[in-house]
N, C-alpha and C positions, 0 to 999 in steps of 0.2 A: 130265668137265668139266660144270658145271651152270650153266644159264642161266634166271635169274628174272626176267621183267619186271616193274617198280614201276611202279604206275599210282597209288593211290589210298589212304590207308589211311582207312575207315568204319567206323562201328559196323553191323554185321548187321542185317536186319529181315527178320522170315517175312511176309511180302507180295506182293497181284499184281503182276506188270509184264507189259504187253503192250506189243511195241517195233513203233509203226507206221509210220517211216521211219530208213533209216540212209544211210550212203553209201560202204558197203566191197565194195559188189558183189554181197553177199547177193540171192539171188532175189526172195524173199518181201519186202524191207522196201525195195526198191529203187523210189523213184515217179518217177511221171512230172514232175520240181519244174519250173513257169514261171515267169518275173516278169509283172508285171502292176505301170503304175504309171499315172499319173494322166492321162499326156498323153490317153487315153480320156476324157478331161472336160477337156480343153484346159491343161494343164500341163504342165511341163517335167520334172520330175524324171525321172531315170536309173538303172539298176538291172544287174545280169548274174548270170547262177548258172554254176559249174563244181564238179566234183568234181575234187579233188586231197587224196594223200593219204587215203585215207579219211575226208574231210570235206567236207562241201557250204561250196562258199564263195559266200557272197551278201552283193555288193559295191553301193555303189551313192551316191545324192546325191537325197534329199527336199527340193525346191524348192517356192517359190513359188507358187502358180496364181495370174497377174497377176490376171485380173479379178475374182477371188472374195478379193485383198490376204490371202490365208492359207497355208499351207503345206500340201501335197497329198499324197501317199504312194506308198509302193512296198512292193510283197507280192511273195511267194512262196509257189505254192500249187501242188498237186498231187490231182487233176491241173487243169491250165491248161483255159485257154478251148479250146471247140470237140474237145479232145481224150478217148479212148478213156473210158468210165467204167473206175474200181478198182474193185476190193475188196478192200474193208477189213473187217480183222480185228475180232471181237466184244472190245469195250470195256466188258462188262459187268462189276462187282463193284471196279471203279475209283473214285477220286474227283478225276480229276483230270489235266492234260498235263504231263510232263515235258520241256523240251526244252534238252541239253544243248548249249551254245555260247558262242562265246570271242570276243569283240570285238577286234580285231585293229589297228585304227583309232586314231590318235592323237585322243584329244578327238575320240571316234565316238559315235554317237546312242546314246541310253540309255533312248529311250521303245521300246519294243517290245509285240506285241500276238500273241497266237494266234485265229485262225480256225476255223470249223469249219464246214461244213455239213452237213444231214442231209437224207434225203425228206422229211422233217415239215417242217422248217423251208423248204424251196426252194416249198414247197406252198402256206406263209403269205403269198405274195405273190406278184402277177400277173406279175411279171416273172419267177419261177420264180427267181431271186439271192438267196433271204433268206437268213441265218446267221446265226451263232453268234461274241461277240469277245468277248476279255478281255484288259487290259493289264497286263504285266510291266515291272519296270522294270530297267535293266542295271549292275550293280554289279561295278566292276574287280576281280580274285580271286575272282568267283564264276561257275560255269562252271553249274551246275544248279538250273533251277527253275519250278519248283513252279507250276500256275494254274488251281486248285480250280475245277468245274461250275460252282459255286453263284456265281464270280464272272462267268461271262460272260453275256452279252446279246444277246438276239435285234434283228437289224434289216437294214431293207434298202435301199440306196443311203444311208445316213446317217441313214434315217427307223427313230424306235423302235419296236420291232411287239409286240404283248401277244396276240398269234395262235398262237404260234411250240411253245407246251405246254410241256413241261418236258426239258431237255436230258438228264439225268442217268434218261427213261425212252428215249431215242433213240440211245441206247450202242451197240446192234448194226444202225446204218444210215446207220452215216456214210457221206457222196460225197465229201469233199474235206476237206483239213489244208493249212493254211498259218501262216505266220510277217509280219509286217510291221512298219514302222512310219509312222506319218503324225503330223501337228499339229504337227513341229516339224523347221524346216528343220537340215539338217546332213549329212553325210557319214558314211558306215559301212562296213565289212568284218567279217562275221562268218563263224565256223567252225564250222560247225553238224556234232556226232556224232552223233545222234538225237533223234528225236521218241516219247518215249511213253505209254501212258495207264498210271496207277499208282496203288494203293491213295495211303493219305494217309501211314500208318505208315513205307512206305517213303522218300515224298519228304519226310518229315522228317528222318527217318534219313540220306539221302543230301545234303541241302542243308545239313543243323545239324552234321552231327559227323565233316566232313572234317579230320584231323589233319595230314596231310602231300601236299601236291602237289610235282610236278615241271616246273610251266609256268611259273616265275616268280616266279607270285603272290606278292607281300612275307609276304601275313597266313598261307600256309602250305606257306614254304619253308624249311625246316630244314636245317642242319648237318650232315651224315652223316659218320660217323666208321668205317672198317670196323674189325673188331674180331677177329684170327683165332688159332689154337692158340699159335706159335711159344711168345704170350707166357707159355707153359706148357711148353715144351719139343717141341711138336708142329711137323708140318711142313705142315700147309693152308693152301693159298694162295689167293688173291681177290682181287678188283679193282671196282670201282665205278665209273661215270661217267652221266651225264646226257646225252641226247640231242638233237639240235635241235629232236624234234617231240612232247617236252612230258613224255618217261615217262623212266627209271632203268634200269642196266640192272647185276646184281650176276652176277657170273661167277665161276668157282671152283671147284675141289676140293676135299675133303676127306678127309684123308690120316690113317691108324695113328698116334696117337702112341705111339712104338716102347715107351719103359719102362713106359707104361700099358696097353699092347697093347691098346688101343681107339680 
């Protein structure tokens, strides 16, 4: 009996990936994830992280901050305040974060942003807080993407900082990865499979030229049709179904066809 699981079908790329967070239990890529949201500057927004499933789930509702009349933010970051430093793996020879996740959320937030900070950049400012952001935006059917060095920016507490040197020479010093979103009120749930750092070649390869998923997605869920010997006279038999949590699963033998003796 043979059992294939159908995850994805992509075009190949010979490219780096270094995978800096996941959440299937693995040693090495397993962090320390916290939320961190605004009410630390007097706002109300809400937030929670669990693993289920091998997916970090980070749940939550970006509100208001009454007196500032704007909408405040909720992060996940690893590791959180006050807690243990990482280490984090060398990012060198990359261009960029991948971070694959699935919005879960009827009419859920679509602004999203990646963090980062390094020793260089926490250096650039007296409060020792300063980092690295850049924003992605969240698109239904797309589950990976892409958020190139070159787009993010140094700052700290909201102030822009021109101190901070050049991100893309600070690859092997990073202290902290997280994910968030702010500037726009709204509720969320996302299913976060990893986080990683990736040449370019691959995260185009991996975001542009997905032909078939199995989560739903309208724009690449196909028809599958199994297709097996009998209708030659053979006797292999198979079976196909889809699962709840988003992959295929094709089963089956493959048997002599007797007058062919193959």
């Amino acid at each position: 009996m043979m059992r294939v699981p159908l995850l994805v079908f992509a075009v190949p790329a010979v490219s780096k990936t270094v995978t800096i967070a996941t959440f299937d239990g693995a040693e090495e890529t397993t962090l320390p994830f916290q939320t961190v949201n605004d009410p630390v500057m007097g706002g109300q927004s809400t937030s929670s992280f669990s693993v289920s499933d091998d997916k970090g789930i980070f749940e939550g509702e970006v509100k208001v901050v009454t007196f500032l009349g704007s909408p405040g933010f909720c992060n996940l970051e690893a590791p959180g305040y006050r807690q243990e430093a990482v280490k984090f793996p060398d990012l060198s020879g990359t261009d960029g974060i991948n971070v694959e996740m699935k919005q879960t959320a009827k009419s859920g937030s679509t602004n999203w942003d990646v963090s980062i900070q390094t020793e260089t950049s926490q250096k650039a400012s007296q409060t020792g807080d300063a980092g690295w952001q850049a924003d992605f935006t969240y698109s239904e059917g797309t589950t990976s993407y892409f958020v190139p060095y070159s787009s993010f920016k140094c700052s700290s507490r909201g102030r822009p900082l021109t101190t901070c040197g050049s991100l893309s020479e600070q690859l092997q010093e990073l202290t902290q990865i997280g994910i968030g979103s702010d500037g726009i009120a709204g509720s969320f749930r996302v299913e976060l499979t990893s986080i990683s750092a990736v040449s370019s070649g691959l995260s185009e390869a991996t975001a542009a030229t997905k032909l078939a998923t199995f989560d739903g997605a309208k724009e690449t869920e196909l028809k599958w049709v199994k297709t097996l010997d009998p209708v030659m006279g053979g006797g292999s038999t198979g079976d196909f179904s889809i699962t709840s949590n988003g992959t295929a699963k094709f089963s089956g033998q493959v048997n002599i066809v007797s007058f062919l003796k193959a």
